[in-house]
C-alpha positions in Angstrom: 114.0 99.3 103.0 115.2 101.5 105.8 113.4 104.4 106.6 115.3 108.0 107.4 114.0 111.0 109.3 114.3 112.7 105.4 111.6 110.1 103.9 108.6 111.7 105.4 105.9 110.6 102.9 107.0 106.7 103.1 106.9 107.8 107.2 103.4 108.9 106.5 102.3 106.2 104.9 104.1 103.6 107.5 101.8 105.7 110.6 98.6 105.6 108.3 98.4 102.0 108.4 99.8 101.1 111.8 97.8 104.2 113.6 94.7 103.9 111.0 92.2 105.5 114.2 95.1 108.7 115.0 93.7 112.0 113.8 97.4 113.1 112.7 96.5 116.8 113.9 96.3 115.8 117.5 99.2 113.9 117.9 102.1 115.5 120.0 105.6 115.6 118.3 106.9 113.8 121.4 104.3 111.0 120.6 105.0 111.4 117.2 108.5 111.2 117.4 108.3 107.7 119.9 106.1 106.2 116.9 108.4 107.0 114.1 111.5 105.0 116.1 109.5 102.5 116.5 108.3 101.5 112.9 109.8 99.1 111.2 112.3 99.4 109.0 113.2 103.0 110.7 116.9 103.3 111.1 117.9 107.0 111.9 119.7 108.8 115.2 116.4 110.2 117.0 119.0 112.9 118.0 118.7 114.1 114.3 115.0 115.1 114.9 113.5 118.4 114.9 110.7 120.4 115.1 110.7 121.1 111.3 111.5 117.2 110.4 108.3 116.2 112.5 105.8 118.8 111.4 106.7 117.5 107.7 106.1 114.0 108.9 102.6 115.5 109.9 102.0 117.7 107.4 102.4 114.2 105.0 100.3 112.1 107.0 97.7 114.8 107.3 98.1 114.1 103.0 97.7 110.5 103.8 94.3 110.5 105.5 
């Protein structure tokens, strides 16, 4: 399965598990954003990241823990 900068909750659920100590509320989008490229199975253009795409990333992972 590939993941997309739209699939925020299975994003969310990918940085639970691989960042299990993170508090998601102090992360910085650019950290954020480095950490969401990087998963596996991600295959998006970073250049179609924004501000609104990685605070729903957040908000989901803030669902997660």
């Amino acid at each position: 399965m590939s993941l997309k900068w739209t699939d925020s909750r299975e994003i969310a659920i990918e940085l639970a598990e691989a960042h299990p100590e993170v508090d998601p509320r102090a992360v910085r989008f650019t950290d954020l954003m480095q950490w969401v490229v990087t998963l596996p199975g991600f295959d998006d253009d970073p250049a179609r990241c924004g501000e609104k795409v990685l605070e729903a990333i957040q908000m989901a992972w803030m669902d997660e823990v």
